[in-house]
Legacy VTK file of the C-alpha trace (Angstrom):
# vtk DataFile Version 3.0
C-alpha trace
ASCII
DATASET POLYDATA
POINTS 88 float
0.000 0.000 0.000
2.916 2.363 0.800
4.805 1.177 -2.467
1.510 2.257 -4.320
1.487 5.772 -3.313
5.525 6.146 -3.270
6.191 4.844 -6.750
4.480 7.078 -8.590
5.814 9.789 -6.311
9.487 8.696 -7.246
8.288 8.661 -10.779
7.404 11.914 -10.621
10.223 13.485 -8.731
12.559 11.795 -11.356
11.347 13.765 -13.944
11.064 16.757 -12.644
14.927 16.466 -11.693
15.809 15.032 -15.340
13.443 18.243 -16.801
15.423 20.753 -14.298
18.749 19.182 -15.259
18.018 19.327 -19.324
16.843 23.274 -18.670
20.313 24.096 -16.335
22.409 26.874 -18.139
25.849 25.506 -17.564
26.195 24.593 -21.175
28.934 26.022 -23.417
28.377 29.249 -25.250
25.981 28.828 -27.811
25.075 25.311 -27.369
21.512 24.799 -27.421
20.614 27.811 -27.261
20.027 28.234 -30.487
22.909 31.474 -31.128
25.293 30.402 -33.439
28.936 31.205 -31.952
30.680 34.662 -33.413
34.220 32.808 -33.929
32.469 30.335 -36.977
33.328 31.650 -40.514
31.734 30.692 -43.076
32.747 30.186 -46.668
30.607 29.826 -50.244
31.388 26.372 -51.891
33.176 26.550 -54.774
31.246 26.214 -58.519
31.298 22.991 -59.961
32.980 22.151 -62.469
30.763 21.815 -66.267
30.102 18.143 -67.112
32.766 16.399 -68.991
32.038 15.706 -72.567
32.982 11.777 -73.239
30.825 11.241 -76.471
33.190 13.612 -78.583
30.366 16.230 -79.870
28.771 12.968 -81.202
24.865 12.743 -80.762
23.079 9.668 -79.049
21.484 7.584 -81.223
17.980 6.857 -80.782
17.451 4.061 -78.531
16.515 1.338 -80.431
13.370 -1.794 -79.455
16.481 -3.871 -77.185
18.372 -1.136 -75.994
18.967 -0.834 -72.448
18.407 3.344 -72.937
14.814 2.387 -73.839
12.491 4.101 -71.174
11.118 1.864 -68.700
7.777 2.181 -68.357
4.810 -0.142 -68.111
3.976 -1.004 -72.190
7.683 -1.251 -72.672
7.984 -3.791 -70.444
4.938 -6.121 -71.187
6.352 -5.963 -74.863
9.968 -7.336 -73.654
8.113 -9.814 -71.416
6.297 -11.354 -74.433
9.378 -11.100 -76.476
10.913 -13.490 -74.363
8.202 -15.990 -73.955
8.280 -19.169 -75.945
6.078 -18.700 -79.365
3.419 -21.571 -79.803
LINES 1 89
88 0 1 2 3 4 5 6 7 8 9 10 11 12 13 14 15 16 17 18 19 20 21 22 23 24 25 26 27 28 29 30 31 32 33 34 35 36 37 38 39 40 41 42 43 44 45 46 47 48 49 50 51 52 53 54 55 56 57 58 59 60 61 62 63 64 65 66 67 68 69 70 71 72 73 74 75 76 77 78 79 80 81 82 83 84 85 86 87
């Protein structure tokens, strides 16, 4: 009967301690507090650099029924699937 009424009492009390403790102002400047320090610098990223041309100017040609640059998409694929099934 005494455990009843002290448990939830202890319960209590240890939350309260773990909210105080999570609130205390003892952390380092800036942390948590949402500030952001004065001593960070910050620098813009460089530009990347322009895609590398590996084709030679050539254009792609256009992919053709088998190729693996075909689109995939629904109708595509039911007409591989019955290219592959046995004919009867």
């Amino acid at each position: 009967m005494i455990m009843k009424r002290f448990l939830p009492a202890l319960l209590a009390s240890a939350v309260l301690t773990l909210s105080l403790a999570a609130c205390n102002d003892e952390s380092p400047e800036g942390a948590g507090t949402g500030d952001a320090p004065d001593d960070v610098v910050t620098v813009p990223l460089p530009p990347l650099p322009p895609a590398v041309d590996t084709t030679g100017g050539k254009k792609a040609p256009a992919p053709a029924a088998n190729s693996p640059l075909r689109e995939l998409s629904a109708p595509n694929a039911v007409e591989d699937i019955k290219k592959m099934q046995p004919q009867m």
